[in-house]
N, C-alpha and C positions, 0 to 999 in steps of 0.2 A: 625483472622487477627488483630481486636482490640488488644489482648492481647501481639500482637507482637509490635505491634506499641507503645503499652503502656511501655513494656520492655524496646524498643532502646529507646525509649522517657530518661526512668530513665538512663539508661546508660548514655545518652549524658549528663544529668545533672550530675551527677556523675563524669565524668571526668572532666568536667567542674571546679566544685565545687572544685575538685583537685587540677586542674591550677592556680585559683585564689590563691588557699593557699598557693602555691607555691612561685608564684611572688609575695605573700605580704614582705614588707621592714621589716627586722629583726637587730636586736641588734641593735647597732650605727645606722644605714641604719632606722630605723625607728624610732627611738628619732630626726632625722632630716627631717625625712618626718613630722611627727607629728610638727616639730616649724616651717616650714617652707609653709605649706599647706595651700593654699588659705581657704582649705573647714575648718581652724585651726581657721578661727575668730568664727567660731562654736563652744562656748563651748563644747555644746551635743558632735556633732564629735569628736570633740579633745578627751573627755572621753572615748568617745567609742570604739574610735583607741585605745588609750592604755591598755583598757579591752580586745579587743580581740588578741592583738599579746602578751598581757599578760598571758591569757588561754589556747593560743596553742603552746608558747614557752616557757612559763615563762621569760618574759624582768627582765633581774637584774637591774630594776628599783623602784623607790617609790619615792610618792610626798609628799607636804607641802602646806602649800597657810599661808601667815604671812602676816597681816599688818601693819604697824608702824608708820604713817607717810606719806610722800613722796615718793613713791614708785622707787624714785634714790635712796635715800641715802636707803633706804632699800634691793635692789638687791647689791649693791655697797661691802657690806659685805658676803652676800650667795653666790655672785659669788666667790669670795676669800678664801669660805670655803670648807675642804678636801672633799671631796666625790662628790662635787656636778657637775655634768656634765650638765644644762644647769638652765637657769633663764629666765622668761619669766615679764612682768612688766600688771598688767591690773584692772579691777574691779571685785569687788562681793560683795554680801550680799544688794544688791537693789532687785526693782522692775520694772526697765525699762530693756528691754533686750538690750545687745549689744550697750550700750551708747555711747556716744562720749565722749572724755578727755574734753570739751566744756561745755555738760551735767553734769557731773559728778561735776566737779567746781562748778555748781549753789548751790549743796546742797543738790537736790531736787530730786534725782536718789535713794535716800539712800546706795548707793555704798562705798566702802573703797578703797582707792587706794591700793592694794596691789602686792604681788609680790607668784608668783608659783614657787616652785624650786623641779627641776628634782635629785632624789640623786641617787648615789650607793648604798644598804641598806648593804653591806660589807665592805667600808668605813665611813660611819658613818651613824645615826639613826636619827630619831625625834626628839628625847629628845637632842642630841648635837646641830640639829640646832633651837629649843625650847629656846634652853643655850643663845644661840649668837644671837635670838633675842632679849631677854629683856634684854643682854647685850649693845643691840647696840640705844637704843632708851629709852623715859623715861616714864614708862608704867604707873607713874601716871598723865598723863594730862590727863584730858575728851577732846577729840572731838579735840585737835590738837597735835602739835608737833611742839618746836619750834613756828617761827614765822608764819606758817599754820595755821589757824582757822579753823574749820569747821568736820560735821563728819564724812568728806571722806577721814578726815587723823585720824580718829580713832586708837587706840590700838587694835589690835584684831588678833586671832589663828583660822584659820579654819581645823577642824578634819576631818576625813574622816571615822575614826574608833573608839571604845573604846579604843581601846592601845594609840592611837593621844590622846585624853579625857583624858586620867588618867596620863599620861608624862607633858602635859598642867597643869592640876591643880596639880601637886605633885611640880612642879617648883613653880605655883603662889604662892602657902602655903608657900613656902620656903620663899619668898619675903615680905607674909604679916606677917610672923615670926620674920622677922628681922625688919618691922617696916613700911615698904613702904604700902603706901594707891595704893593698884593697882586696877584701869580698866578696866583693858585690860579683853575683849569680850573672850569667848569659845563656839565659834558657829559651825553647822554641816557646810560640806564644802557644797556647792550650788556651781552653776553656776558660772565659770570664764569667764571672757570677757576680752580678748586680748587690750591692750590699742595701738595706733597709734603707728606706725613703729620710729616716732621721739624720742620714748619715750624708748624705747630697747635700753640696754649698755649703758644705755648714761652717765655713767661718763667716761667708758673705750671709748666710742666715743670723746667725749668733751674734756677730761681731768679734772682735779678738785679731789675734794674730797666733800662729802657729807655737807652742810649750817646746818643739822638738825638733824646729827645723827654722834655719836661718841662713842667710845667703855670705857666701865665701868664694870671693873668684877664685878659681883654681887651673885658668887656662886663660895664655897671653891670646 
């Protein structure tokens, strides 16, 4: 009788297990689950979701995390760029979890304001939008940008991978080849933290154009 019991046991989880996979959000349906998700001020989660509907589907997706700055005039250009299906605006590379935009301003979080962007890896790569950050910002300031102080508007490239690592420094070379004293950080990516909903789209909310970041080809 245990044995039977044990049996239907596994079965109901089984099909269970089934259902769940079923109703998870896929393709487009789940890049807007994943931005729009309460449980998404979670970095972990947010990670997590896009590992697993990446494992069981393969989402024709891939990320970035750039800092430069001001993390408007920073999405302000990613949004604009081919492939990219969504931009997120927030922190990383502190030690306090889940900061405030409040926080973060003191200095004292060791956080960067940065920006996460969602791409196509069929419409363009890392290395294209690698290009169009140190295009859009001036990679040799320390610790600001512009009229920003501080080194929460650091220069800085977060990897996720060696291919991110070797696309990052094969550009930087290029740059201190030609002459430029560059900065800019090559750190593992770590925990993203979502910055306040005021802070999202906000030029394409606001209108404007970027105070602190302007485009400068810097690569034939």
């Amino acid at each position: 009788m245990r044995n039977t019991f044990a049996y239907l046991f596994l079965v109901v989880a089984v099909l269970a297990s089934g259902y769940f996979i079923l109703k998870m959000p896929r393709g487009e349906d789940a890049i807007k689950v994943i931005a729009n998700s309460t449980h998404y001020q979670s970095a972990i989660y947010a990670e997590q979701f896009i590992q697993i509907n990446e494992s069981m589907e393969n989402l024709n997706i891939d990320t970035a995390i750039f800092a430069s700055g001001c993390f408007w005039g920073t999405e302000y250009y990613m949004q604009r760029a081919t492939g990219v299906k969504k931009t997120e605006v927030g922190f990383i590379g502190g030690h306090v979890p889940n900061p405030s935009y409040s926080q973060v301003c003191t200095g004292t979080t060791g956080h960067a304001e940065a920006v996460r962007v969602i791409f196509d890896p069929e419409k363009t790569d890392f290395e294209t939008l690698c290009r169009l950050f140190y295009e859009t910002h001036d990679p040799t300031q320390l610790n600001r940008q512009g009229p920003d102080v501080g080194s929460q508007y650091r220069s800085a490239i977060f990897v996720k991978d060696d291919k991110q690592r070797k696309a990052a420094e094969k550009l930087t070379r290029l740059l201190i080849d030609q002459g430029l004293e560059v900065v800019t950080e090559i750190n593992e990516m770590k925990p993203f933290y979502i910055a306040e909903q005021y802070h999202q789209n906000y030029y394409n909310n606001k209108g404007g154009t970027p105070y602190c970041h302007s485009y400068i080809k810097r690569f034939k």
